[in-house]
C-alpha positions in Angstrom: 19.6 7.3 161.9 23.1 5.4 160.0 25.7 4.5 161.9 27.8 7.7 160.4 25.4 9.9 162.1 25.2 7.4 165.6 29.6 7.8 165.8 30.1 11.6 165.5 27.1 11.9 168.3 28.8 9.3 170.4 32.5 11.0 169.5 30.6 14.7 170.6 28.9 12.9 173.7 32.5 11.5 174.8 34.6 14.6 174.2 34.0 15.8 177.8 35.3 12.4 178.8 38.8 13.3 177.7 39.3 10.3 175.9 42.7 9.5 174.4 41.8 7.4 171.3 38.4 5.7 170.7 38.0 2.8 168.9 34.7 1.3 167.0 35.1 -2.2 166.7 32.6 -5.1 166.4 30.2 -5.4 163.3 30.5 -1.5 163.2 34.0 -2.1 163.0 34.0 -4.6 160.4 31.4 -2.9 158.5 28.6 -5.3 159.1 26.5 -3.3 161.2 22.6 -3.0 160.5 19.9 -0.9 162.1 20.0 -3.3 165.1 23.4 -3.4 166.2 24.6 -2.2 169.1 28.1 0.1 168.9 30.8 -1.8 170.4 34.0 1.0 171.7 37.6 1.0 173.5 38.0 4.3 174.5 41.9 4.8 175.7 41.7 7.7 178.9 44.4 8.3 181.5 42.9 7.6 184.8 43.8 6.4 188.4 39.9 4.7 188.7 39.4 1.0 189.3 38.2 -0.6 185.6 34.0 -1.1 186.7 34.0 3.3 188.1 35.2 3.6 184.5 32.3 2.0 182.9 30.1 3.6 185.6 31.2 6.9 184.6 32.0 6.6 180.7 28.2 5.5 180.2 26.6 8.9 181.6 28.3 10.2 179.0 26.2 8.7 176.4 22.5 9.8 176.0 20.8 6.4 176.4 18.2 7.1 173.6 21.0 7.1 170.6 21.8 3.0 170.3 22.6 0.3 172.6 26.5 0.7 173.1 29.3 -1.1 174.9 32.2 0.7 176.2 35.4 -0.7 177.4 37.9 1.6 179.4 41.7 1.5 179.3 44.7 3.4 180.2 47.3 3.6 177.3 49.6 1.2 179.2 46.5 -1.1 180.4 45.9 -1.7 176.7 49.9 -1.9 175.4 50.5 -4.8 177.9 47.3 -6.4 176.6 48.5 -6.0 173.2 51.9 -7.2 174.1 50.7 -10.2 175.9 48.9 -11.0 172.5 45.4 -10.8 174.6 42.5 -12.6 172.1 40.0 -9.3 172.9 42.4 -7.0 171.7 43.8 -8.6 169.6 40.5 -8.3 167.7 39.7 -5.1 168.6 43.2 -4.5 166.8 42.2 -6.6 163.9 38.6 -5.3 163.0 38.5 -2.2 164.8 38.7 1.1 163.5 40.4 4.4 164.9 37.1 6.9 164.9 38.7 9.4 167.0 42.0 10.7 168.2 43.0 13.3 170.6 45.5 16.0 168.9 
């Protein structure tokens, strides 16, 4: 399955999940991705839950057959004051990511 096919199942998997803005970053990102790679994601969702019961919950979203796939959670002011503060992570999600899905 290409990675085209992999993101718009992963996008349909996490609609449920409410998600604010997702963004594909890594060698997906960067367009470097083979078979292989796993998808690397920041998904942006409004939420009261501690950071680890996101990850807990975001990944049963996912059917765990598709691709090995890492998921980072933040709220939309988590991930501005990480961006302010010129944090190296997101700064490179920033750099190489991609946008791949936005609410309306």
């Amino acid at each position: 399955m290409n990675l085209s096919r992999k993101m718009k199942l992963i996008i349909n998997d996490l609609k449920p999940y409410n998600p604010e803005r997702i963004i594909l970053f890594g060698s997906a990102g960067r367009g470097e991705a083979d078979e292989y790679s796993d998808i690397d994601l920041v998904v942006i969702k409004e939420t009261k839950k501690r950071f680890i019961k996101r990850l807990a919950e975001v990944v049963t979203y996912i059917r765990p057959s598709l691709c090995p796939v890492d998921i980072f959670v933040y709220t939309k002011g988590e991930f501005e004051e990480m961006k302010k503060n010129l944090n190296p992570f997101i700064e490179q999600v920033l750099k190489n990511g991609k946008v791949i899905y936005e609410k309306s």
